[in-house]
N, C-alpha and C positions, 0 to 999 in steps of 0.2 A: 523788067529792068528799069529802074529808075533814073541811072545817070551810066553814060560811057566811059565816064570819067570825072570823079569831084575832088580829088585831091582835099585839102584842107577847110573848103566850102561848106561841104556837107556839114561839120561840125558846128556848123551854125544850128543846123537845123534842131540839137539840142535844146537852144532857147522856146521852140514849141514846148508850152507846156502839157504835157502828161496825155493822156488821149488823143488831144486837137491832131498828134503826129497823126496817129492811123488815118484821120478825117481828112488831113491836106494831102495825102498819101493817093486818098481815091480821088481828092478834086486834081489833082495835078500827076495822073497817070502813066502821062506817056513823058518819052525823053524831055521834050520842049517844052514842057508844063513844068515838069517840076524841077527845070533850069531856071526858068522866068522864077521859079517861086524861090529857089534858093537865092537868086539874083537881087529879088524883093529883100529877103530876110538880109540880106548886108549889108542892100543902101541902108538898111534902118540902123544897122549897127555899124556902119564903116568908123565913124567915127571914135568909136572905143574900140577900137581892132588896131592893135599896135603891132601883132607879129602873128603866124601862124607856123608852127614848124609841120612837116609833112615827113616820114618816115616812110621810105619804099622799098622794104624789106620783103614784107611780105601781103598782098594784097588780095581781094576775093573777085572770085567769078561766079555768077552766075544767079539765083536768085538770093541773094541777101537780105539780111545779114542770118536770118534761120535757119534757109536751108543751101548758101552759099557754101563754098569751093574754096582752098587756096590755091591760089595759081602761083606757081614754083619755076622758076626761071632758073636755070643753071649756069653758070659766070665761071 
């Protein structure tokens, strides 16, 4: 598991281009690595970052995004 929690952050990490993902994947492993590195990736962008919407419908558990889970909350 890479993150407890990223809400609308993670979507940065699209700006990795194309392979590098898998690569920062394994340099930044654990929870705390690869917070600092999504952290990295926004100071760089904060300033073109005018909104991010987050939709919490429906969310995953467990190892993602391949062989993740939805987690279904009943309301």
């Amino acid at each position: 598991m890479s993150m407890s929690f990223s809400a609308g952050i993670k979507n940065l990490y699209g700006c990795v281009p194309g392979l590098m993902k898998v690569e920062y994947h394994k340099y930044a492993s654990k929870n705390k690595e690869f917070a600092d590195f999504l952290s990295k990736i926004y100071l760089f962008f904060k300033d073109k970052i005018r909104f991010t919407l987050v939709d919490g419908i429906l969310s995953m558990e467990g190892n993602g995004p391949s062989t993740g889970g939805l987690l279904e909350k009943q309301i």
